[in-house]
N, CA, C and O atoms as a GROMACS GRO file, in nm:
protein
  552
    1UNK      N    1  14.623  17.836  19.467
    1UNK     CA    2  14.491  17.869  19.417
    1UNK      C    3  14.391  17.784  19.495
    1UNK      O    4  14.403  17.664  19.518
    2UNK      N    5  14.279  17.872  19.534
    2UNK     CA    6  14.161  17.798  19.596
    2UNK      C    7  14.097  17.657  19.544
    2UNK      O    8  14.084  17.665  19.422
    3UNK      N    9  14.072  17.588  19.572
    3UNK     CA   10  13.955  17.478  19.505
    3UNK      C   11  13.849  17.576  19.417
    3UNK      O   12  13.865  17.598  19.297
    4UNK      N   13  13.782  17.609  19.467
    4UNK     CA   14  13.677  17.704  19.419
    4UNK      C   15  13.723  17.792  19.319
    4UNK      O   16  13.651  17.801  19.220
    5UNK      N   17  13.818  17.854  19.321
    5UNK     CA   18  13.877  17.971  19.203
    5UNK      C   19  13.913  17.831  19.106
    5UNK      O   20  13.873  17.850  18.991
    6UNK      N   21  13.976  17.699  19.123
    6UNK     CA   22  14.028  17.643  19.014
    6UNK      C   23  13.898  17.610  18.957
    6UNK      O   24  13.882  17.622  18.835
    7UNK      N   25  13.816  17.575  19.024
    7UNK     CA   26  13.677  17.486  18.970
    7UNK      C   27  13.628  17.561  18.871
    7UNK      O   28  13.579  17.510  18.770
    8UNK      N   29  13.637  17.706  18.894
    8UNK     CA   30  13.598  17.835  18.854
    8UNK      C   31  13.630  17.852  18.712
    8UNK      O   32  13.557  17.867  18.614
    9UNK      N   33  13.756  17.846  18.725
    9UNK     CA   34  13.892  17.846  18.593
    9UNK      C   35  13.844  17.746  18.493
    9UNK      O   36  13.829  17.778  18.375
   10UNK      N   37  13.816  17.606  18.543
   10UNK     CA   38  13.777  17.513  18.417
   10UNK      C   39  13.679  17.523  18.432
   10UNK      O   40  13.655  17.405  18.407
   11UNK      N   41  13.556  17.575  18.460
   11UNK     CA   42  13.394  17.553  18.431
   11UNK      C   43  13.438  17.684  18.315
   11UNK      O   44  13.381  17.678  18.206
   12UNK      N   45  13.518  17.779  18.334
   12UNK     CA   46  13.504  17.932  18.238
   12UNK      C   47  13.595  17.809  18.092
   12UNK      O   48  13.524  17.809  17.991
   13UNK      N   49  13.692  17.742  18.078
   13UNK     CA   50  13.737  17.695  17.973
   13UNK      C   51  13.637  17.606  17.922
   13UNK      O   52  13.622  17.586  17.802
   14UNK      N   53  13.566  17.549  18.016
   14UNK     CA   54  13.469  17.463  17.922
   14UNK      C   55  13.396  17.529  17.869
   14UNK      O   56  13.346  17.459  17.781
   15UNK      N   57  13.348  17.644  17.865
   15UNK     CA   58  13.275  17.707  17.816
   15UNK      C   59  13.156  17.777  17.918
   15UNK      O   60  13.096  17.881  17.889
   16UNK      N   61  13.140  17.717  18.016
   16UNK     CA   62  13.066  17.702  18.116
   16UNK      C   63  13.048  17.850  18.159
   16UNK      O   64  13.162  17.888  18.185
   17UNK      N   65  12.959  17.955  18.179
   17UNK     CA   66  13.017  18.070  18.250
   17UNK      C   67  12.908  18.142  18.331
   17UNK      O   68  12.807  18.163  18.264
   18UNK      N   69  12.903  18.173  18.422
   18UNK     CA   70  12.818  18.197  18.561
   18UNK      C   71  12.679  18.273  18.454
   18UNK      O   72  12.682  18.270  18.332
   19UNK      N   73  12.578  18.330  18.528
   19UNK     CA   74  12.434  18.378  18.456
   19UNK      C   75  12.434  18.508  18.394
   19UNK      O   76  12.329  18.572  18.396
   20UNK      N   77  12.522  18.548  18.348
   20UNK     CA   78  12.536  18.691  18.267
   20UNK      C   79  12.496  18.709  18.147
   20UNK      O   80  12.480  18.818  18.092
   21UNK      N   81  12.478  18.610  18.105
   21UNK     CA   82  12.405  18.645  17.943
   21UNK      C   83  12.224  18.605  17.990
   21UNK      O   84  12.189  18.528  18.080
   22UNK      N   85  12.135  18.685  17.898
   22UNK     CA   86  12.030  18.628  17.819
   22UNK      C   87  12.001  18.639  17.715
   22UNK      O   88  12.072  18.684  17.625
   23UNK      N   89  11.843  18.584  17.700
   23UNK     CA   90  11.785  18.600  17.610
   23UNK      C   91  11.656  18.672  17.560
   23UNK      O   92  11.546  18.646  17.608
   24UNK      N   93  11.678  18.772  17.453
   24UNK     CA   94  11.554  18.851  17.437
   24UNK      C   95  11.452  18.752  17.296
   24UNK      O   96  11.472  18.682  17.196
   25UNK      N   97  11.337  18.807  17.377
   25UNK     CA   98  11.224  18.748  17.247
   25UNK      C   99  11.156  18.850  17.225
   25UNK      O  100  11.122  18.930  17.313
   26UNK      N  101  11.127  18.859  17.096
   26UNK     CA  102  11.064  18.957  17.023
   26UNK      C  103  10.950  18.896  16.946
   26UNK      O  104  10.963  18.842  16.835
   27UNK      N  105  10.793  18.912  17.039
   27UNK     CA  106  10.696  18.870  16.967
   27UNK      C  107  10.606  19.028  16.866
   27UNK      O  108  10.552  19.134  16.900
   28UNK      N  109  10.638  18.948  16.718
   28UNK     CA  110  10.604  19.082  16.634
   28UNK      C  111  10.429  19.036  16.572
   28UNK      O  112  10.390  18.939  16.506
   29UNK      N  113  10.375  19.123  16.613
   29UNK     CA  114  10.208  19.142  16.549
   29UNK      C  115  10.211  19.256  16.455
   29UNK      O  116  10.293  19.345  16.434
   30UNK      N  117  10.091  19.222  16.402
   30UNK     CA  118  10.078  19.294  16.250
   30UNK      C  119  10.118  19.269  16.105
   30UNK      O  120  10.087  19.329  16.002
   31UNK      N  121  10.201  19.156  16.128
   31UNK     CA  122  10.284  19.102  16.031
   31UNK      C  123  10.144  19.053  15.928
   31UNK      O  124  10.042  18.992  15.958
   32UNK      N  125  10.202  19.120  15.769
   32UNK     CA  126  10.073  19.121  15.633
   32UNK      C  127  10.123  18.994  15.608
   32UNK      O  128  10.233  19.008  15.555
   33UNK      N  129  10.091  18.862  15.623
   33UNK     CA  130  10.126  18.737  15.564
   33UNK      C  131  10.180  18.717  15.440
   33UNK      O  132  10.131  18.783  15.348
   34UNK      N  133  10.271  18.640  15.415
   34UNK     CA  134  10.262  18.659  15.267
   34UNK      C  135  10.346  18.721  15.190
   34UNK      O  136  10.403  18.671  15.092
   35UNK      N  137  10.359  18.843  15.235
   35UNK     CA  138  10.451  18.952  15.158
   35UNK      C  139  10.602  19.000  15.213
   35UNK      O  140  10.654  19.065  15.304
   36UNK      N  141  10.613  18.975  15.174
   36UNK     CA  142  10.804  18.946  15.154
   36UNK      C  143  10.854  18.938  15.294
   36UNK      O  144  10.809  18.837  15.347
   37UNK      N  145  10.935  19.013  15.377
   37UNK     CA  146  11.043  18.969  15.491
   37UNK      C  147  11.032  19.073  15.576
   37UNK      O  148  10.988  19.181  15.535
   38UNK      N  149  11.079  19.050  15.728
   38UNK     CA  150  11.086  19.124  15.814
   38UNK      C  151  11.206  19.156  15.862
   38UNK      O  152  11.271  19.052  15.868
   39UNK      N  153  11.257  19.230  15.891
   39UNK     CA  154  11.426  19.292  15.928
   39UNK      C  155  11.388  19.348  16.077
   39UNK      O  156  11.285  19.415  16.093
   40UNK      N  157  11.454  19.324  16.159
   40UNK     CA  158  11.434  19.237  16.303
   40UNK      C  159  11.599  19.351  16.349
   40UNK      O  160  11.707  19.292  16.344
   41UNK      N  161  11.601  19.447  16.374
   41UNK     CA  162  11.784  19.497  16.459
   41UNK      C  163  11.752  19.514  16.610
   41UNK      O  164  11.666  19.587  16.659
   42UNK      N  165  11.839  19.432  16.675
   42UNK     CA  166  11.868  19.498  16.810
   42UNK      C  167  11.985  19.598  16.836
   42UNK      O  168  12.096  19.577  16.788
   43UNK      N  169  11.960  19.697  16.906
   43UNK     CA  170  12.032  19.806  16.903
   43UNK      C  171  12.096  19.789  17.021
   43UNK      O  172  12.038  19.701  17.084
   44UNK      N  173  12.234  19.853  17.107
   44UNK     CA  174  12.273  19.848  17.251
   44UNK      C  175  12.313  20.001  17.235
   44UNK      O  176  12.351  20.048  17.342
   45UNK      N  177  12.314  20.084  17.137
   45UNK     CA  178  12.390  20.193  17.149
   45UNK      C  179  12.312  20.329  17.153
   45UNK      O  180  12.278  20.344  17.036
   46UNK      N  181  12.266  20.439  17.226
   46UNK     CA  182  12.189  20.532  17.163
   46UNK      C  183  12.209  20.618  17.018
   46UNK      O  184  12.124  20.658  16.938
   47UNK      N  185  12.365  20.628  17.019
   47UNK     CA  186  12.384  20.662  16.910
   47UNK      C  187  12.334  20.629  16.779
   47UNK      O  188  12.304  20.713  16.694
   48UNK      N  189  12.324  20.458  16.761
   48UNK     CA  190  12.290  20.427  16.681
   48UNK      C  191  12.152  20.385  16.620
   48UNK      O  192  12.119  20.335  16.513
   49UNK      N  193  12.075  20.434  16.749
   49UNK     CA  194  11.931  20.318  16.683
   49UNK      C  195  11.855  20.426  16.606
   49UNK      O  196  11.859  20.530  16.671
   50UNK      N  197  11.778  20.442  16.475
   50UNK     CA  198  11.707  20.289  16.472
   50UNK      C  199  11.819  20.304  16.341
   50UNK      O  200  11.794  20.220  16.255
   51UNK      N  201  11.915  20.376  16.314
   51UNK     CA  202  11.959  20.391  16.157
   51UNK      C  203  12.090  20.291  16.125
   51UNK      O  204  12.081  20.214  16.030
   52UNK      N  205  12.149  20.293  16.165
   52UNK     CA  206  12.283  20.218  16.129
   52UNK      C  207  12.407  20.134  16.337
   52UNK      O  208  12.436  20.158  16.454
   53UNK      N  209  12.415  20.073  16.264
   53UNK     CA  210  12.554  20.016  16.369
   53UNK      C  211  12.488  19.917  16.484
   53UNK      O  212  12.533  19.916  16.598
   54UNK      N  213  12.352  19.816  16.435
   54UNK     CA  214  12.306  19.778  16.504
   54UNK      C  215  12.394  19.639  16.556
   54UNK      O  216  12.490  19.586  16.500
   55UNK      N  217  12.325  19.602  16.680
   55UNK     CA  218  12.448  19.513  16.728
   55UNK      C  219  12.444  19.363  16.678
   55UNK      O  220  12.544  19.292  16.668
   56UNK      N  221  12.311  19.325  16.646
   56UNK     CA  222  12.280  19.212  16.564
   56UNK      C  223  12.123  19.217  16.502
   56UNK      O  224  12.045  19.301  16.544
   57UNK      N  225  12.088  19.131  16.410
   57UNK     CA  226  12.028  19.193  16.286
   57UNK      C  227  11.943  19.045  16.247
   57UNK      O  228  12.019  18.951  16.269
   58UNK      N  229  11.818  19.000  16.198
   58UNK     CA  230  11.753  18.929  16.164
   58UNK      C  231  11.658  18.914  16.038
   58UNK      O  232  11.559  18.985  16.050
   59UNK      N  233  11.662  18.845  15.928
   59UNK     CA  234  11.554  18.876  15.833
   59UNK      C  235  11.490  18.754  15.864
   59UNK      O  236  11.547  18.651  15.901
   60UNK      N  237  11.349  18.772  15.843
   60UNK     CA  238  11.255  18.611  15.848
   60UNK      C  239  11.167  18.639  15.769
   60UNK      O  240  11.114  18.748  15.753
   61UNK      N  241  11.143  18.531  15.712
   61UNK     CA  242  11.020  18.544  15.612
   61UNK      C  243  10.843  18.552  15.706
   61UNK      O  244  10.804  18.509  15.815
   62UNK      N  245  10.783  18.624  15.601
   62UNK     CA  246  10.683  18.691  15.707
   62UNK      C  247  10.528  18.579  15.635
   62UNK      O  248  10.430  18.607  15.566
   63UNK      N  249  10.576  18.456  15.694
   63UNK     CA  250  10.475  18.378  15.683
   63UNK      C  251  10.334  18.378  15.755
   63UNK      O  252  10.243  18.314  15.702
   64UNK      N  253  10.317  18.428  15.840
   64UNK     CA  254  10.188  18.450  15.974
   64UNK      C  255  10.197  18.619  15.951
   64UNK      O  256  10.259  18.695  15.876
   65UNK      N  257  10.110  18.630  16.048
   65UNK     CA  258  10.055  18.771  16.088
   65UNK      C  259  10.112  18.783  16.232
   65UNK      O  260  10.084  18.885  16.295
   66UNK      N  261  10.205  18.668  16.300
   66UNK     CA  262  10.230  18.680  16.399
   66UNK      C  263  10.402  18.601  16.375
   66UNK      O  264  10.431  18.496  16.318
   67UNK      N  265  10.471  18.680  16.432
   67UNK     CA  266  10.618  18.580  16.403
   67UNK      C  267  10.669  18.660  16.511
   67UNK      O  268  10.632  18.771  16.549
   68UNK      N  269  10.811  18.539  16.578
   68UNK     CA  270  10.893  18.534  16.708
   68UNK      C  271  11.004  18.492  16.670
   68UNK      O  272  11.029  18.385  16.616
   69UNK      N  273  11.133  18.650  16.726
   69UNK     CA  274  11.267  18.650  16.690
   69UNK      C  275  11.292  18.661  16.772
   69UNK      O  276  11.244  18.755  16.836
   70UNK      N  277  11.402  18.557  16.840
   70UNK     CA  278  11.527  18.581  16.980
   70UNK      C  279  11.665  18.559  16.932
   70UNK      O  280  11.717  18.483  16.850
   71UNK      N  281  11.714  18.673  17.028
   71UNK     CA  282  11.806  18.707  17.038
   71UNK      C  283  11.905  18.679  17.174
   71UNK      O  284  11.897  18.749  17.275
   72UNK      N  285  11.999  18.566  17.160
   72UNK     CA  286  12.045  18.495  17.263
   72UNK      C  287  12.152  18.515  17.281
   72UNK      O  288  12.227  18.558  17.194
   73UNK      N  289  12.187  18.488  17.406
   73UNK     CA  290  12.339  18.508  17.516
   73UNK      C  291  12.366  18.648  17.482
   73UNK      O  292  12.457  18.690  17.411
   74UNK      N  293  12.252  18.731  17.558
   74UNK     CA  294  12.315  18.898  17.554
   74UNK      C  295  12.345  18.926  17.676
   74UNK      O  296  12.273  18.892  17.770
   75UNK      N  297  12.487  19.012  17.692
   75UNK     CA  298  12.489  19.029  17.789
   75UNK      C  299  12.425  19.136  17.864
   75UNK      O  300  12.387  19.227  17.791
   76UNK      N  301  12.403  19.151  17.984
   76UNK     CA  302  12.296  19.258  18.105
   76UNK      C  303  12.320  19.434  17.990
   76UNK      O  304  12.413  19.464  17.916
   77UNK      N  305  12.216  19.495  18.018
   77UNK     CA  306  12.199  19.592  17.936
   77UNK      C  307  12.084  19.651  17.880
   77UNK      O  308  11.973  19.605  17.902
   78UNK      N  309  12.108  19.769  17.796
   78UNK     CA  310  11.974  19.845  17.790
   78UNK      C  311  11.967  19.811  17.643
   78UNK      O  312  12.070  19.835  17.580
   79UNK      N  313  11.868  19.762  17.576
   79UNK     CA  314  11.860  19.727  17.402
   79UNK      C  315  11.713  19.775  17.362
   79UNK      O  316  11.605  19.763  17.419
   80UNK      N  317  11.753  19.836  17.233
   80UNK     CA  318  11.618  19.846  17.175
   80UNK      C  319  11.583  19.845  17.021
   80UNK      O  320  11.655  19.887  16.931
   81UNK      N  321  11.486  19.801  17.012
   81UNK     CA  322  11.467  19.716  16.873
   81UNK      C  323  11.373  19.767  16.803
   81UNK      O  324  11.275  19.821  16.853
   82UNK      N  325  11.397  19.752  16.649
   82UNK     CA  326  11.334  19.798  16.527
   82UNK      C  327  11.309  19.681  16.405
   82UNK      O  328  11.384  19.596  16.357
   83UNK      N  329  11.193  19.711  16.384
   83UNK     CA  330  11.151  19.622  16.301
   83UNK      C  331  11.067  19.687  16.174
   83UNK      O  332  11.011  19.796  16.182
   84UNK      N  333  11.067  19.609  16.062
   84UNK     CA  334  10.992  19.692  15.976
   84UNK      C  335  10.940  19.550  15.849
   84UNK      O  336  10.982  19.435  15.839
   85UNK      N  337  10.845  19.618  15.774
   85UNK     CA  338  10.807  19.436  15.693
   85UNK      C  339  10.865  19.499  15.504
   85UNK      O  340  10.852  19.611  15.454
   86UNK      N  341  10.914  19.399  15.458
   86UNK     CA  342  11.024  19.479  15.340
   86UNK      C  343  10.902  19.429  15.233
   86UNK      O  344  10.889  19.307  15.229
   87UNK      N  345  10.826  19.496  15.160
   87UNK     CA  346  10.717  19.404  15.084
   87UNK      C  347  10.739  19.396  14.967
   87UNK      O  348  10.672  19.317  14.901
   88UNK      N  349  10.863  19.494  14.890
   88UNK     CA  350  10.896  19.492  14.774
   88UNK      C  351  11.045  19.402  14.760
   88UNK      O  352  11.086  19.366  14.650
   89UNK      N  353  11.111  19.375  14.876
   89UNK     CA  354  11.246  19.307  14.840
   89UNK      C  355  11.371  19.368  14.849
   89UNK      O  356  11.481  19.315  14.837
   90UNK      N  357  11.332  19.534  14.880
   90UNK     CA  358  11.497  19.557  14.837
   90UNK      C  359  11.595  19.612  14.964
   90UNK      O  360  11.685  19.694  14.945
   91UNK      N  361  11.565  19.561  15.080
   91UNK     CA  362  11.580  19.534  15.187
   91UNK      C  363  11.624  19.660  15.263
   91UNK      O  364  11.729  19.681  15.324
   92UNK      N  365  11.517  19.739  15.243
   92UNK     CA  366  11.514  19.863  15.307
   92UNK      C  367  11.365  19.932  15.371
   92UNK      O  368  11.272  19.852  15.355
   93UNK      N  369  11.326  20.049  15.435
   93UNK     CA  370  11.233  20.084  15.464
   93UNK      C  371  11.222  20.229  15.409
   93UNK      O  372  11.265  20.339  15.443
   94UNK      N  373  11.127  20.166  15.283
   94UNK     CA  374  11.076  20.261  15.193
   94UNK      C  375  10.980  20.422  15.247
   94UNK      O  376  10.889  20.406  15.330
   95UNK      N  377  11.000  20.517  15.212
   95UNK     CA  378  10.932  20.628  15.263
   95UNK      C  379  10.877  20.701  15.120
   95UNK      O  380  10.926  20.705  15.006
   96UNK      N  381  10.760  20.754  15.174
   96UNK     CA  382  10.730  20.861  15.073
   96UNK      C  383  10.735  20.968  15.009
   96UNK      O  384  10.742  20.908  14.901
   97UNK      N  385  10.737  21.055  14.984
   97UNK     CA  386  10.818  21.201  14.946
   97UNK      C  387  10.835  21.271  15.061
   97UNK      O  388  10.937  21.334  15.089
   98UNK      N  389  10.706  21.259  15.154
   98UNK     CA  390  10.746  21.321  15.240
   98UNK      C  391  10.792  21.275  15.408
   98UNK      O  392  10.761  21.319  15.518
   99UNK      N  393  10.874  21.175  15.363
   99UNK     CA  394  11.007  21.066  15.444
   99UNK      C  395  10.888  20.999  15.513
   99UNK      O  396  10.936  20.955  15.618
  100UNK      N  397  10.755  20.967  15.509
  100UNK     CA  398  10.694  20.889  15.607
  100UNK      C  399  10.674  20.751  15.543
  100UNK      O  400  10.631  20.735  15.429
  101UNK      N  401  10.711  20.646  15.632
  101UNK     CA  402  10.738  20.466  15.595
  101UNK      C  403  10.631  20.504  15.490
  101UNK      O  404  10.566  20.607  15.492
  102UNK      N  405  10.621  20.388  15.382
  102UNK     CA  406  10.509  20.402  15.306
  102UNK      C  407  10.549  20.154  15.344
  102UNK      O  408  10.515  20.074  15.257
  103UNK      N  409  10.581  20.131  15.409
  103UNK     CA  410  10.556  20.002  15.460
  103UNK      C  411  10.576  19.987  15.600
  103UNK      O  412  10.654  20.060  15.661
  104UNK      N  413  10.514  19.902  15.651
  104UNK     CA  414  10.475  19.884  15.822
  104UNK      C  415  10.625  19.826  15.914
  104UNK      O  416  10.704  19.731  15.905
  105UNK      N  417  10.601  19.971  16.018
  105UNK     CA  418  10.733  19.916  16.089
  105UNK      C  419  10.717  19.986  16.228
  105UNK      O  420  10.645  20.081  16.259
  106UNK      N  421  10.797  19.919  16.296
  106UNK     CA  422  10.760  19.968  16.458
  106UNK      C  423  10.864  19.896  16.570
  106UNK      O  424  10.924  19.789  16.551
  107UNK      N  425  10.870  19.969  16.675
  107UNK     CA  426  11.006  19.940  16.769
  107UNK      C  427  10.979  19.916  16.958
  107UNK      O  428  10.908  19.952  17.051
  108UNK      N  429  11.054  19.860  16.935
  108UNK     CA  430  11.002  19.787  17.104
  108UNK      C  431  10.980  19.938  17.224
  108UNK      O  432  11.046  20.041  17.208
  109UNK      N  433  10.896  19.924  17.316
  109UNK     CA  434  10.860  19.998  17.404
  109UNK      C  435  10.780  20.139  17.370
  109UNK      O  436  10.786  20.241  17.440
  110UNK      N  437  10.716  20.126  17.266
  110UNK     CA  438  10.752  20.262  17.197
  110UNK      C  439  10.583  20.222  17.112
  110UNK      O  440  10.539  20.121  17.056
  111UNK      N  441  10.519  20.385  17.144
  111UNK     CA  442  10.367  20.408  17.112
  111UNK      C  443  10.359  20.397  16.928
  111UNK      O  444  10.363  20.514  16.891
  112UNK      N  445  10.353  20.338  16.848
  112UNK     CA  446  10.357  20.362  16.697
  112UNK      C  447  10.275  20.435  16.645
  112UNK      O  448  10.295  20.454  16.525
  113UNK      N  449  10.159  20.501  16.705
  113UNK     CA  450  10.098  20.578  16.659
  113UNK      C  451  10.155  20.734  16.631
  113UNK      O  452  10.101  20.818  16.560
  114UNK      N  453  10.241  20.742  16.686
  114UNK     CA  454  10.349  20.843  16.654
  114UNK      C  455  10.439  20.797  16.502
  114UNK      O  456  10.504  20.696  16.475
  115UNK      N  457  10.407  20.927  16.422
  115UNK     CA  458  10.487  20.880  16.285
  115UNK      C  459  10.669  20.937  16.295
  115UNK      O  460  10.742  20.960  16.198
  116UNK      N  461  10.706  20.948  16.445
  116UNK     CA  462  10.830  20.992  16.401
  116UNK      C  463  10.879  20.885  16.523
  116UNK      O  464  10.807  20.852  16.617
  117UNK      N  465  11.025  20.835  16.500
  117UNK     CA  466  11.101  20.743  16.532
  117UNK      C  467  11.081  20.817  16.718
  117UNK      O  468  11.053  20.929  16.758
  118UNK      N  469  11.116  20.678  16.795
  118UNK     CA  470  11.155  20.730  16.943
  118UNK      C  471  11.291  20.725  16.966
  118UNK      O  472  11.368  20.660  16.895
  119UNK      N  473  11.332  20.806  17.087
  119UNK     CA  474  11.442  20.776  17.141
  119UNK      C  475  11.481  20.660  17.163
  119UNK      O  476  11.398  20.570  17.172
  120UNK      N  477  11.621  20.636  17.175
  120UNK     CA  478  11.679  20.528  17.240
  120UNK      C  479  11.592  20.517  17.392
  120UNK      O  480  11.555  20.405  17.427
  121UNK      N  481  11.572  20.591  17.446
  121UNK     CA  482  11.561  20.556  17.606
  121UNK      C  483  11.433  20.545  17.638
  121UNK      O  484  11.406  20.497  17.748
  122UNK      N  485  11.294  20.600  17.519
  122UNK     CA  486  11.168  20.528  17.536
  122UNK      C  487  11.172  20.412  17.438
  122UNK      O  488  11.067  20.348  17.447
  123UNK      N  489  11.246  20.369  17.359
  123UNK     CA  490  11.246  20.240  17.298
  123UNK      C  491  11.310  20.072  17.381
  123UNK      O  492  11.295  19.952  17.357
  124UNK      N  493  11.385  20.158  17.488
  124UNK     CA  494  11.464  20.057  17.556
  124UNK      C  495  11.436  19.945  17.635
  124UNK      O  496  11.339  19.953  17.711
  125UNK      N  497  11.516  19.818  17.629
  125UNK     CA  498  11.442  19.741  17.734
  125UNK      C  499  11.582  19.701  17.823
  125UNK      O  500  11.694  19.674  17.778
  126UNK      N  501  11.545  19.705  17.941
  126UNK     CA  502  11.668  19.683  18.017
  126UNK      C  503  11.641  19.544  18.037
  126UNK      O  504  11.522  19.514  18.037
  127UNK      N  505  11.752  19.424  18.060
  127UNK     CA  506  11.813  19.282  17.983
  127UNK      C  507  11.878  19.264  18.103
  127UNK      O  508  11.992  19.310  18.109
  128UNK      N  509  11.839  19.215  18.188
  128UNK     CA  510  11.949  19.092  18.309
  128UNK      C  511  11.870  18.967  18.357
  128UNK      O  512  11.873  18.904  18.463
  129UNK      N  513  11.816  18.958  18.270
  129UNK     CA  514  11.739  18.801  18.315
  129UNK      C  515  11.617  18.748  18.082
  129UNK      O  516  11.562  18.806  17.989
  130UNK      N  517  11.653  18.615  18.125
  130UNK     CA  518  11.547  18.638  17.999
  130UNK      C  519  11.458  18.721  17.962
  130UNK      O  520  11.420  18.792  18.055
  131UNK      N  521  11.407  18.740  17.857
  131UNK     CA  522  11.298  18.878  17.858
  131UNK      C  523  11.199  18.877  17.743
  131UNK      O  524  11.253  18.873  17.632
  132UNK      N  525  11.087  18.879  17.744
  132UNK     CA  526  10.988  18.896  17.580
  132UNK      C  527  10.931  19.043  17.594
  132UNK      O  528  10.893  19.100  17.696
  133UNK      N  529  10.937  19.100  17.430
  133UNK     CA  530  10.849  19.210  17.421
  133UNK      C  531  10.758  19.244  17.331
  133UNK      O  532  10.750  19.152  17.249
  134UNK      N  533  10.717  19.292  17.317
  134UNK     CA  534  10.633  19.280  17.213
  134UNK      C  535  10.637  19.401  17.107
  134UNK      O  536  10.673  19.506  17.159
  135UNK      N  537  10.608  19.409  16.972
  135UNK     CA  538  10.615  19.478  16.836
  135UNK      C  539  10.515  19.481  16.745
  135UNK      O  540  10.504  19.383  16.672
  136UNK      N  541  10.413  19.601  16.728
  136UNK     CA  542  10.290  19.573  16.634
  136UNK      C  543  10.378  19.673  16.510
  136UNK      O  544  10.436  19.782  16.517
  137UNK      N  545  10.356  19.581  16.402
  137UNK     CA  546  10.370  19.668  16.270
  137UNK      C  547  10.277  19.734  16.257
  137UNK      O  548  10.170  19.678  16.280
  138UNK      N  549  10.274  19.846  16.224
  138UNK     CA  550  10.181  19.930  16.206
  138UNK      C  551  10.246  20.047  16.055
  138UNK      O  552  10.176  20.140  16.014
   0.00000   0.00000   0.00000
């Protein structure tokens, strides 16, 4: 075995492992101060966004009108994220009779002035180096 392949071998056991992961930040505006929590999913799958099988998941209390969620050591990839503000507690995103949010929520890359969800592939952010995006509740 090479020098270099062994060096290789124990930098990967220490834990050590070449630049393949980052990190996403998610700066969210619009946030109503005050009133209850924000639910934060990053998605990697088209199948799944924005409804179920997300790949990791965040609640924070929605203290500011402005709050920042990252999401670290992801590996290279296309992700896209949904957010919504829970104001009653029961950790869902409430709709009205006629299925439209009746509380503020909105998803990375993606125009919110549109009341119907986007695709995976205009919501997406492609991930091979650190990355921030931004999210207005609306």
């Amino acid at each position: 075995m090479s020098l270099s392949r062994l060096a290789f071998v124990i930098l990967l056991g220490l834990g050590v492992t070449p630049a393949l992961a980052a990190d996403l930040t998610i700066e969210i505006d619009g946030v109503a101060a005050d009133r209850g929590k924000v639910y934060v999913g990053l998605y990697d799958h088209p199948d799944h966004f924005p409804t179920s099988g997300r790949r990791e998941g965040q609640v924070v209390s929605a203290k500011a009108n402005h709050l920042t969620v990252s999401f670290k050591n992801l590996p290279p990839g296309d992700y896209a994220v949904a957010a919504f503000q829970d104001f009653n507690g029961n950790g869902r995103l409430d709709r009205n009779v006629f299925g439209l949010p009746k509380e503020p929520y909105g998803y990375s890359g993606a125009d919110n002035r549109r009341r119907r969800m986007p695709r995976f592939s205009k919501a997406a952010i492609h991930l091979d180096s650190d990355t921030s995006t931004n999210i207005a509740l609306k």
